[in-house]
C-alpha positions in Angstrom: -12.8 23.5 17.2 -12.1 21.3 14.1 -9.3 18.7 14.5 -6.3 19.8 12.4 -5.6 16.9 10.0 -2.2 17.1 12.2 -4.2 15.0 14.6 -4.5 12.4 12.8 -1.4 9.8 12.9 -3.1 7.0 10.4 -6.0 5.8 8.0 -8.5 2.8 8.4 -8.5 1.2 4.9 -11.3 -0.7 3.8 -11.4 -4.1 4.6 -12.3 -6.8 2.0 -13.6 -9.5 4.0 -14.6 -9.9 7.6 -14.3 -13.6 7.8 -10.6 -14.9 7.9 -11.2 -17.6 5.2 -12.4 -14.7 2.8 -9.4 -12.4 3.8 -6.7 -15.2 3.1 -8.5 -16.1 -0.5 -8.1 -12.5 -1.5 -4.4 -12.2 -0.2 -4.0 -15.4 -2.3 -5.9 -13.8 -5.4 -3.9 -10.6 -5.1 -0.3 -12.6 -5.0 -0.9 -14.1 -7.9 -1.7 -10.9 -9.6 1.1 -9.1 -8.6 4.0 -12.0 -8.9 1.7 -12.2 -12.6 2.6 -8.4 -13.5 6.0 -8.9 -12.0 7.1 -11.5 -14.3 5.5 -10.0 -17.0 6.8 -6.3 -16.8 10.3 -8.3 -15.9 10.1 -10.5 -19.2 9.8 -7.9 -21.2 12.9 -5.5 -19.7 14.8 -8.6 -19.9 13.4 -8.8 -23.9 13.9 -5.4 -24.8 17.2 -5.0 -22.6 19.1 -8.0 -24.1 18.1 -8.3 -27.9 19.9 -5.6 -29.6 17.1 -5.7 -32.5 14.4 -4.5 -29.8 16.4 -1.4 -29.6 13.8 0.6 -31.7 12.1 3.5 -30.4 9.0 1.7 -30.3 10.2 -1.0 -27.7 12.3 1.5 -26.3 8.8 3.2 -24.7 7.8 -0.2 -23.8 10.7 -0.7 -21.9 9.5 2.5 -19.7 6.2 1.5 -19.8 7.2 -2.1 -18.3 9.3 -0.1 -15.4 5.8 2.4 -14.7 3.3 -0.6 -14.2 5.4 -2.7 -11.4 5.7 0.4 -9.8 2.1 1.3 -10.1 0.9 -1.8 -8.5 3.5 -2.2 -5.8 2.3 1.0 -4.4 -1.2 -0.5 -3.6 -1.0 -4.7 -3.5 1.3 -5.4 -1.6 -0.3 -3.3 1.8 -3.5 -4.8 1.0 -1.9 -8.1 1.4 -0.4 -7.0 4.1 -3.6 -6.2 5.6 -5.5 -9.7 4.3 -2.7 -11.6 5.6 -2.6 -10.1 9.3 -6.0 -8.7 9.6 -5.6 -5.4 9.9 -6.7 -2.1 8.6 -4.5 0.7 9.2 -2.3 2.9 7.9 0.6 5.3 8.8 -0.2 9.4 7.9 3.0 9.1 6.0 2.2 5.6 4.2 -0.8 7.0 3.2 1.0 10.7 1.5 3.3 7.9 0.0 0.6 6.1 -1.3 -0.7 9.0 -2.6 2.2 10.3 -4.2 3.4 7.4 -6.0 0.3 6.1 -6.9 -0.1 9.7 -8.3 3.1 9.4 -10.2 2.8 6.4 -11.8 0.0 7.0 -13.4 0.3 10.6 -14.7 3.6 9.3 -16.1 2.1 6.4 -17.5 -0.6 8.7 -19.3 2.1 10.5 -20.5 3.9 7.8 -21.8 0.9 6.3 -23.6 1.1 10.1 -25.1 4.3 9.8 -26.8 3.4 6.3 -27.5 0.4 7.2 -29.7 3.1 9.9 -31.1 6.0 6.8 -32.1 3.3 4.9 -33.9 1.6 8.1 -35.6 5.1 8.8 -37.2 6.0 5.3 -38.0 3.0 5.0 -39.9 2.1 8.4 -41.4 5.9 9.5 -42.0 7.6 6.6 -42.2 10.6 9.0 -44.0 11.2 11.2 -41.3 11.0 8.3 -38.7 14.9 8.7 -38.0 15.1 12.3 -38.3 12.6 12.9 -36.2 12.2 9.8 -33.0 16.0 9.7 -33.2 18.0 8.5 -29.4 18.4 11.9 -28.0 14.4 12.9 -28.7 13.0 9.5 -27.8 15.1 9.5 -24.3 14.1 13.1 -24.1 10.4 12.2 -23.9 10.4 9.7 -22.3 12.4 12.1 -19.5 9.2 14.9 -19.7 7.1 12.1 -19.2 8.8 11.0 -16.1 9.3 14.4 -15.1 5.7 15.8 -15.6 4.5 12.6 -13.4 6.6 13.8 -10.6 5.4 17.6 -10.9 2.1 17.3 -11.0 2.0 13.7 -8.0 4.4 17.0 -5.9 1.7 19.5 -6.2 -1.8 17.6 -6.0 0.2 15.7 -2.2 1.2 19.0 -0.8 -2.4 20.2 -1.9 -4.4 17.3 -0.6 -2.4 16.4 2.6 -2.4 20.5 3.7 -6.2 20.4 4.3 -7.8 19.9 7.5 -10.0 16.6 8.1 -13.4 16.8 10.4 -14.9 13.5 9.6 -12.8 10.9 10.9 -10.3 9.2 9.5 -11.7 5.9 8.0 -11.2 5.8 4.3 -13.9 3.6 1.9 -11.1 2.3 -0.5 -8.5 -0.6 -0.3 -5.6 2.0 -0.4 -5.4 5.9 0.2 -7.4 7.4 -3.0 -7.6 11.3 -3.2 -11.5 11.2 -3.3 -11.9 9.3 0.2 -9.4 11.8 1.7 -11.3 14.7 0.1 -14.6 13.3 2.1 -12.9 13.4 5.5 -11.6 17.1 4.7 -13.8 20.2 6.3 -16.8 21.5 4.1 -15.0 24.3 2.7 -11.9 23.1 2.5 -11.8 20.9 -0.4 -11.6 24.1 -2.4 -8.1 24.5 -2.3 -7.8 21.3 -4.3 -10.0 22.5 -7.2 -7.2 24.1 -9.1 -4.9 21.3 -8.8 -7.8 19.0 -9.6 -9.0 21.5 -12.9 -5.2 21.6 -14.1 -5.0 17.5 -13.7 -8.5 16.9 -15.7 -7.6 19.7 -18.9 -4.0 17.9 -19.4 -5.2 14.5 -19.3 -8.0 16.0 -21.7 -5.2 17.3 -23.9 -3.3 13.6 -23.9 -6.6 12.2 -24.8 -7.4 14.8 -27.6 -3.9 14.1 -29.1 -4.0 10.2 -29.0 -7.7 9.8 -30.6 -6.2 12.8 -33.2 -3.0 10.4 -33.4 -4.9 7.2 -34.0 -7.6 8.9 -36.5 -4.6 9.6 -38.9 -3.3 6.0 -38.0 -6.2 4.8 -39.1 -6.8 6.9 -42.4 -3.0 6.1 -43.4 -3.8 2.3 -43.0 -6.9 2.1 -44.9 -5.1 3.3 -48.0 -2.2 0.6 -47.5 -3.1 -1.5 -50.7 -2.2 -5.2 -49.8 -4.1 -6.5 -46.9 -0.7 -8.3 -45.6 0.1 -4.7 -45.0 -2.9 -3.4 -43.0 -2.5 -6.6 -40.8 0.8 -5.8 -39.9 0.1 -2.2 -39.1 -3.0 -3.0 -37.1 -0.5 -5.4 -35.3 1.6 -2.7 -34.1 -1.3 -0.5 -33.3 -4.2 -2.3 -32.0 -2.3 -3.8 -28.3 -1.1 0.2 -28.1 -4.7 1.3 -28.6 -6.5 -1.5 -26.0 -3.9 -0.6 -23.6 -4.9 3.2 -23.4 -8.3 1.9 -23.6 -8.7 0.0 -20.3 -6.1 2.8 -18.7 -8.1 5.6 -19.7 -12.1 4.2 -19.6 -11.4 2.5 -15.7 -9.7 5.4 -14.5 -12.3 8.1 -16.0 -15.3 6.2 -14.7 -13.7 5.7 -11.4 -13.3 9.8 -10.8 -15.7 10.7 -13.0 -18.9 8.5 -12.3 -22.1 9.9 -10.8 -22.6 10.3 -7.4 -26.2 8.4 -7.5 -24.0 5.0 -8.4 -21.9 5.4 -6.2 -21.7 2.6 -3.7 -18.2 1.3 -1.8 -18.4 -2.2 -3.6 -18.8 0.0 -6.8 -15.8 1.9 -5.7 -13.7 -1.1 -5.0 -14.4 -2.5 -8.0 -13.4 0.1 -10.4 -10.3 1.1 -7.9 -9.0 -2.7 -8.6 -9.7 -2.0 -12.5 -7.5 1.3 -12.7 -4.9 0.1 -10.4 -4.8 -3.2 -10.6 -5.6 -4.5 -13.3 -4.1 -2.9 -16.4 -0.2 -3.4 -14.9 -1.1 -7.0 -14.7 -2.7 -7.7 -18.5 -0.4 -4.8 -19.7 2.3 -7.5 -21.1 -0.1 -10.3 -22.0 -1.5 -7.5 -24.6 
């Protein structure tokens, strides 16, 4: 008989190193990252919460977006320091649904947030009349509330899905932190099914938020190009162009990471791109 994925109390992460020099360089490496994105994301709520003229709806969505990337990274650094500093590789069953759940959360919110983003800047620069009228308080906190909101939905739903499966291949995991791919390898044959409809529902909205921000940024664009004085296109591009290379690095690292071919796939490879999705951009988020 199968094991039911009840017998299994934890994970074995991936380790980065095997010597203890290597292991203490990356716990040193990752630090810096994260005390990097800490201050960052913290400068600017401090920014945006005390200067009263930073209370635009524009730097109002920055202000969620620097409270989404400190989370996003303190779900996966600080274990892996934890497990660099005192060599070890393991993981509770519920650290790991945790993992998966906020990890989840954050970064369907974030998506979403970079949604309503593209959405502030569209309406800034194509109706710059109806700006009031129509990103007033009540709408932009509203918004900003569906994006939290629909983070938490779908991270609820694609958990319960994932962790409800039964695993028949161990329980050694070829990524840093608990990734819903590596899980879905450990699950029975047949099993991964379930997840399919979560998985098809995740993939056509985040289809849909892309759609609407390349839509959103192709009017941008038009709208700019007719702006007579070049003074003027450089301060729209200004507003626009750190928005855009933010959804950018989001979007492209986490597409090729659960989207790549099987025949490059390789657990370096996967490491790599993990650390670019969920590492990366809520570190460089503030510099840009």
């Amino acid at each position: 008989q199968m094991p039911n994925i009840s017998s299994v109390s934890e994970f074995l992460l991936l380790a980065f190193a095997d010597t203890r020099e290597l292991q203490l360089l990356h716990f040193a490496l990752f630090l810096g990252i994260y005390l990097a994105a800490l201050l960052g994301n913290g400068l600017i709520l401090t920014a945006v919460a005390c200067d009263h003229r930073l209370h635009t709806p524009m730097y109002f969505f920055l202000l969620n977006l620097a409270l989404l990337d400190p989370g996003c990274i303190s779900t996966t650094l600080p274990k892996a320091m934890a497990n660099c500093l005192w060599d070890n590789r393991a993981i509770s069953f519920a650290g790991c649904a945790a993992q998966v759940f906020l990890l989840l959360y954050f970064i369907s919110a974030e998506f979403s947030l970079l949604t309503v983003m593209a959405y502030d800047r569209y309406v800034a620069i194509c109706k710059p009349l109806h700006y009031g009228s129509l990103l007033g308080s009540r709408i932009c906190a509203q918004m900003a509330a569906a994006a939290w909101g629909s983070g938490f939905i779908y991270s609820v739903l694609h958990t319960a899905t994932t962790f409800s499966l039964p695993l028949c291949h161990g329980n050694a995991l070829d990524q840093f932190f608990c990734e819903i791919p590596q899980i879905l390898k450990l699950s029975c044959s047949d099993a991964y099914l379930r997840e399919v409809g979560v998985v098809v529902a995740g993939v056509c909205l985040a289809f849909g938020y892309f759609v609407f921000i390349v839509v959103s940024y192709v009017q941008i664009f038009r709208a700019v190009l007719r702006i007579p004085s070049q003074q003027g296109r450089h301060k729209t591009f200004s507003t626009c162009l750190p928005h855009l290379a933010v959804v950018s690095l989001f979007i492209c690292a986490a597409i090729f990471a659960y989207l790549k071919p099987p025949s490059i796939s390789s657990p370096s490879l996967n490491l790599v791109v993990a650390v670019l999705y969920s590492v990366v951009p809520p570190a460089v988020n503030p510099l840009i």
